[in-house]
C-alpha positions as CSV (number, residue, x, y, z in Angstrom):
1,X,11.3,13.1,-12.0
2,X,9.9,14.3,-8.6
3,X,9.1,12.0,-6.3
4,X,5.1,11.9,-5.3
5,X,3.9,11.5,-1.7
6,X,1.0,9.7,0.0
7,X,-0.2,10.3,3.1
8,X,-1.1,7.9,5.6
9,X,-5.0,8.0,7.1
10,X,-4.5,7.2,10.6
11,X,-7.3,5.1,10.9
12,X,-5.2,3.0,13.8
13,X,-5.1,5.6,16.2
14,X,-8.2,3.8,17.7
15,X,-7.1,5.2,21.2
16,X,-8.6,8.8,20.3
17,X,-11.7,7.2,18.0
18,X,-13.3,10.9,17.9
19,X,-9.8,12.6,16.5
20,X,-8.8,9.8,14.2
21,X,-11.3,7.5,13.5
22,X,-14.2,8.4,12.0
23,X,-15.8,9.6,8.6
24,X,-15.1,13.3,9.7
25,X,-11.6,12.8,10.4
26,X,-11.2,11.0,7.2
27,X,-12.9,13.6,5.4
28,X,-10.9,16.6,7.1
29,X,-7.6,14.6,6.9
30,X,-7.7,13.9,3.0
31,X,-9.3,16.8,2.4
32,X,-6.0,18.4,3.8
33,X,-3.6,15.7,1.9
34,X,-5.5,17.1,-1.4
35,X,-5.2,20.8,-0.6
36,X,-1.5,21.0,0.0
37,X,-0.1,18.5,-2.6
38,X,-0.1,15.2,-1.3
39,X,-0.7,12.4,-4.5
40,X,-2.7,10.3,-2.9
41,X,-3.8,8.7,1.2
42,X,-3.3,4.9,2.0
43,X,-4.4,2.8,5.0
44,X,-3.2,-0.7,5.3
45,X,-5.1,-4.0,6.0
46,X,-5.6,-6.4,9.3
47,X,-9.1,-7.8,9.1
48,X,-8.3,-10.0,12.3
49,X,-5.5,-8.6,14.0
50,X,-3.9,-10.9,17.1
51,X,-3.7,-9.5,20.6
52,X,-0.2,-10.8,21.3
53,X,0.6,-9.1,18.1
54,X,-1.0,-6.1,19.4
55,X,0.2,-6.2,22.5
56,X,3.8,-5.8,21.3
57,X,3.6,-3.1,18.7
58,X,0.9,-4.7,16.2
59,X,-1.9,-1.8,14.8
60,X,-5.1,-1.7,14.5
61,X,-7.2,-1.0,10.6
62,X,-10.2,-0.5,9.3
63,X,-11.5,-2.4,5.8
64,X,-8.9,-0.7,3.3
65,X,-12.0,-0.3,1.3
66,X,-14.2,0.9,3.0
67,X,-12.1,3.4,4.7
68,X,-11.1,4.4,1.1
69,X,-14.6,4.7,-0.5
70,X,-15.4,7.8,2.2
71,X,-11.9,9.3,1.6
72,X,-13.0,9.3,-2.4
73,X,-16.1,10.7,-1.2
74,X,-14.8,13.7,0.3
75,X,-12.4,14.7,-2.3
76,X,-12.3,14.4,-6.4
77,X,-8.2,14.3,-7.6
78,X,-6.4,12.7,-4.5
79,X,-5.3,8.9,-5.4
80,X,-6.1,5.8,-3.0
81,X,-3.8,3.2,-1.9
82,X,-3.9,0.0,-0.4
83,X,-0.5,-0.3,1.9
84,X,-0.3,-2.8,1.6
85,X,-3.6,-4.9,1.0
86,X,-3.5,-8.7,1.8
87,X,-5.5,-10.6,-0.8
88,X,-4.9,-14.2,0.5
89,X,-7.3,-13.3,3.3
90,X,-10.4,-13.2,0.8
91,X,-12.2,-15.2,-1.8
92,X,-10.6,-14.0,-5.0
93,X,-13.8,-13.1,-6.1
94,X,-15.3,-11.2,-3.1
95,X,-11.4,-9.1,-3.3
96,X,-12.2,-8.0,-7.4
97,X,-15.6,-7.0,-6.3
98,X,-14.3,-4.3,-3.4
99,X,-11.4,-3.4,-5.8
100,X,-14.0,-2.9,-9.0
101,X,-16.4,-1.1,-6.9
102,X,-13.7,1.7,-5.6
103,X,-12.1,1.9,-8.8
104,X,-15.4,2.7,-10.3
105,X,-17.1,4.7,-7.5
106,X,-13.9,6.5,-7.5
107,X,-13.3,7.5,-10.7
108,X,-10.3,5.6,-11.3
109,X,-7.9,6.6,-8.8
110,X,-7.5,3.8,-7.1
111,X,-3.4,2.5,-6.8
112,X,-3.5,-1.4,-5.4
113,X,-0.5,-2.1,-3.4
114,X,-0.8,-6.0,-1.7
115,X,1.4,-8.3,-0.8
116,X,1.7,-12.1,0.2
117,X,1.7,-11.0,4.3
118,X,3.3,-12.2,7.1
119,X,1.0,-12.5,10.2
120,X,0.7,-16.3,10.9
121,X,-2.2,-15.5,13.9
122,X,-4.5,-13.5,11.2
123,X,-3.8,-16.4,8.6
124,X,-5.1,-18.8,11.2
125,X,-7.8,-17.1,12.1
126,X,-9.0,-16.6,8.8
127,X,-9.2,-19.8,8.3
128,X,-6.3,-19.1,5.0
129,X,-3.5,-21.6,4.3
130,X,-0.4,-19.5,5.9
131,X,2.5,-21.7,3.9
132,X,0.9,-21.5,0.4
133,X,0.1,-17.6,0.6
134,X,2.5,-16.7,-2.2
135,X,0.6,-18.8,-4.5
136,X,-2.7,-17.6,-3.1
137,X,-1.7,-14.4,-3.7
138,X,-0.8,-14.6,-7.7
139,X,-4.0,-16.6,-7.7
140,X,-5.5,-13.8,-6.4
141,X,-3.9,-11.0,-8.8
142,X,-4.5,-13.6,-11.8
143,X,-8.7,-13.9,-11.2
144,X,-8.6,-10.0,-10.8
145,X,-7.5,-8.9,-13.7
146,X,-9.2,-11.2,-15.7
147,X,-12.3,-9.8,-13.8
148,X,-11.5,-6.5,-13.9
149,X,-10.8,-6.3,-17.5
150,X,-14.2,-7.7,-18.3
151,X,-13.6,-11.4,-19.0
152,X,-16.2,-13.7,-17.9
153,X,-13.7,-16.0,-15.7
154,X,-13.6,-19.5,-15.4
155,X,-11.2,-20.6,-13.2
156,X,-10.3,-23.8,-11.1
157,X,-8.7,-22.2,-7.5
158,X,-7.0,-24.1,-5.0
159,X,-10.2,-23.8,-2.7
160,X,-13.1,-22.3,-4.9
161,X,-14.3,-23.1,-8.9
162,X,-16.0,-21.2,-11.7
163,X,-17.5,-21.4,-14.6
164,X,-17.2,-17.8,-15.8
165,X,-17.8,-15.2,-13.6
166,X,-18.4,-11.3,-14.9
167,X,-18.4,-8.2,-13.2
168,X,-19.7,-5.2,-14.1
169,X,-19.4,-2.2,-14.8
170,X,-15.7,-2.7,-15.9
171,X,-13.4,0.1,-15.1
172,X,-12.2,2.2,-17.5
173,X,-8.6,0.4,-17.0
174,X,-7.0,-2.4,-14.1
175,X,-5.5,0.0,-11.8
176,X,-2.0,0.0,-11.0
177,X,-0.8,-2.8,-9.2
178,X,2.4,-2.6,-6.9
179,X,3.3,-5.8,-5.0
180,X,4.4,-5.2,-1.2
181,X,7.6,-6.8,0.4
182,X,11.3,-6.7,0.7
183,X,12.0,-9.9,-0.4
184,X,13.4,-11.1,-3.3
185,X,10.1,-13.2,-4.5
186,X,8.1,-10.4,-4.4
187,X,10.8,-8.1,-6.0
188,X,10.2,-10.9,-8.9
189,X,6.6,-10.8,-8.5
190,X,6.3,-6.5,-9.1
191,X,9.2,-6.5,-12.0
192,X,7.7,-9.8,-14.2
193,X,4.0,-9.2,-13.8
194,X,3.2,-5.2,-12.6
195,X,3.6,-1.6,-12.3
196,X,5.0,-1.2,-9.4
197,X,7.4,-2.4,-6.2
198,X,6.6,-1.2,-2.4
199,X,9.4,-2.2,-0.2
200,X,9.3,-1.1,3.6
201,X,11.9,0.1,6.4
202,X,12.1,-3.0,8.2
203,X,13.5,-1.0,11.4
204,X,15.3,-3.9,12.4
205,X,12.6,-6.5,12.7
206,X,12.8,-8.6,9.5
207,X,12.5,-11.3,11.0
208,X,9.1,-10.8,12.5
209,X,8.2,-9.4,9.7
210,X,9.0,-12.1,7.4
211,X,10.8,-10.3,4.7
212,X,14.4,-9.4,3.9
213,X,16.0,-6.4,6.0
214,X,15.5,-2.6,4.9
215,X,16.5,-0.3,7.2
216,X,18.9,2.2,6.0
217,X,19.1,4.0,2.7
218,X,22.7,1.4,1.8
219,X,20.5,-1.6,1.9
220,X,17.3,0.1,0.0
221,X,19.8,1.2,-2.9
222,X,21.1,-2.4,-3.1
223,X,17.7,-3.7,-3.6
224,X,16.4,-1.3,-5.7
225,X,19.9,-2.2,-7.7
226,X,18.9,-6.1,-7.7
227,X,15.8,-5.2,-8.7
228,X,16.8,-3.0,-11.6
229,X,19.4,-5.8,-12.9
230,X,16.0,-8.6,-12.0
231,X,14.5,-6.6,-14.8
232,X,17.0,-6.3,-17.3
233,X,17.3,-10.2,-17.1
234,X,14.1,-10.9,-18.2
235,X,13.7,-8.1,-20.6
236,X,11.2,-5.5,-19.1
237,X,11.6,-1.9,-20.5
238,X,8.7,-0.4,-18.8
239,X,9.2,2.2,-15.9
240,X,8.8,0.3,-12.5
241,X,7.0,2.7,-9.6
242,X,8.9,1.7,-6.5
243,X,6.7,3.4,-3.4
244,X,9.2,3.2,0.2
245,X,7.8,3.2,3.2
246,X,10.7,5.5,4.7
247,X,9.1,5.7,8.7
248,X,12.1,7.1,10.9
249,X,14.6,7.7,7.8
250,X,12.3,10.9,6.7
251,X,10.5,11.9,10.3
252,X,10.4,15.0,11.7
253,X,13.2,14.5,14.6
254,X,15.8,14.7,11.8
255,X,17.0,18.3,10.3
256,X,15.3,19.6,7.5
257,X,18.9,19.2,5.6
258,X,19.4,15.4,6.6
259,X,15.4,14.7,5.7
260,X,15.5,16.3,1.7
261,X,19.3,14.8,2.0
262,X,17.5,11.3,2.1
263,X,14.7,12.2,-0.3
264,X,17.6,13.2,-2.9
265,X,19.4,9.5,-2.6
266,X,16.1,7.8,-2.5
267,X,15.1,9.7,-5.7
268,X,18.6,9.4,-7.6
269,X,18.1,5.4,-6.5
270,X,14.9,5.1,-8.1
271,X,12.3,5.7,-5.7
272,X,9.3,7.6,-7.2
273,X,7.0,7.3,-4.1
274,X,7.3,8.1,-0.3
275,X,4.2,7.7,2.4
276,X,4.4,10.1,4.9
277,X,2.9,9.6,8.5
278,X,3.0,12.4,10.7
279,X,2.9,12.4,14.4
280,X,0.3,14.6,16.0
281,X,-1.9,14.6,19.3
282,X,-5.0,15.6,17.5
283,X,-6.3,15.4,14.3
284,X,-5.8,19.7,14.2
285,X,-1.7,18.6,14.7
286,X,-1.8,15.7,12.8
287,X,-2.9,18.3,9.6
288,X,-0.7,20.9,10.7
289,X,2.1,18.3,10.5
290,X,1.2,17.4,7.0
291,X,0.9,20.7,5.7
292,X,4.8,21.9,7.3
293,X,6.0,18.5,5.1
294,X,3.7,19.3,2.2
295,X,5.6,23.2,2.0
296,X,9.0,21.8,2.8
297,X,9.1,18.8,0.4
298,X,6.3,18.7,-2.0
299,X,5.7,22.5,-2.7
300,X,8.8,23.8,-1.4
């Protein structure tokens, strides 16, 4: 089965607003990603991003929904991914609501990647319980499909209560949700509960980034492995989507032979998803870049 591809919206790039940051570049860029065969666009999530963290390599992001809404605007087939979408830093409520209201605006093509995080700072200043974020987070994922599948929820949280809360409209299904991380919890978490797994290259800083290390194809096979034999322990027979986040394992300053060299092995392991993030000074080379990758590796 071919691998799909997703491109990143480079939303971040706040040092050139005017190129990279704004509804027209949205539009253009995903209007690109569409044309040339790219499955779907993602952005990530950092409501309150810290400046140490900035200051030494940290990003900046727009609302993952928001962002998304005018990239399903602009286009009509392209799917929309969170990558990865933190959902300890909202009410569980107010999280269902954004997620039900792009699903539907959308059309359905909404694909929910989120994880448990890492970023202590952005915790903090939240005002959200960094320690107990695991738990927040299947707390999280439990109100919202609930929710989302039209239930009137009552539900005692560890900070909020209801009596039975209903959203409407409900969307036609729950979309897809893949759980974010490297580590072995959240491995559990994707294979026991949901449709899919996004592990990351790591580059070398697990540590900071909380998670276990990821940073050549060796160590992504063995955890796709763990994760496969995870699965066959507790009985699940449905197909797992497992979305990498390659970053300098697939770039452009590798050959074309040792890039679709990596994409083979990553496939054969049992990734079915790459994200793609091309370099470019503009938003015209930014495209460009895209397009070359779309007509090597997608319609090549």
């Amino acid at each position: 089965m071919p691998i799909s591809y997703s491109l990143e919206l480079p939303t971040h790039r706040v040092e050139a607003p005017d190129e990279f940051v704004s509804a027209e570049a949205i539009a253009e860029i995903v209007r690109a990603a569409e044309d040339c065969g790219f499955s779907a666009v993602h952005v990530t999530d950092h409501p309150a991003p810290d400046a140490r963290w900035l200051d030494h390599g940290g990003h900046h992001a727009l609302d993952p929904f928001v962002a998304l809404s005018f990239a399903a605007a602009a286009t009509s087939t392209i799917r929309l991914l969170t990558n990865v979408y933190i959902a300890a830093y909202r009410n569980p409520f107010l999280g269902a609501k954004s997620v039900q209201s792009l699903d539907v605006l959308s059309g359905g093509r909404l694909i929910l990647g989120t994880a448990a995080g890492y970023l202590k700072p952005e915790f903090r200043a939240l005002g959200v319980d960094f320690d107990n974020r695991g738990a927040l987070l299947d707390e999280a994922l439990d109100v919202l499909t609930q929710t989302l599948r039209g239930d009137d929820v009552a539900y005692q949280g560890t900070t909020f209560s209801s009596r039975g809360v209903r959203l409407r409209p409900v969307p036609e299904r729950v979309p897809p949700i893949w759980i974010g991380g490297n580590s072995k919890p959240a491995v559990r978490r994707a294979v026991s509960r949901f449709q899919g797994w996004a592990p990351f290259n790591t580059f070398g800083y697990a540590t900071a980034s909380r998670t276990a290390e990821i940073s050549t194809l060796d160590e992504l096979e063995a955890a796709i492995s763990w994760a496969r034999s995870y699965a066959r322990e507790i009985g699940r027979t449905d197909p797992l989507d497992i979305c990498f986040s390659a970053g300098n394992l697939i770039d452009d300053n590798r050959s074309l032979d040792e890039r679709q060299a990596g994409i083979d092995r990553m496939a054969s392991a049992g990734v079915t998803w790459l994200t793609v993030a091309p370099g470019g000074d503009d938003r015209a080379e930014l495209i460009e870049r895209a397009r070359s990758f779309a007509k090597e590796f997608i319609r090549g």
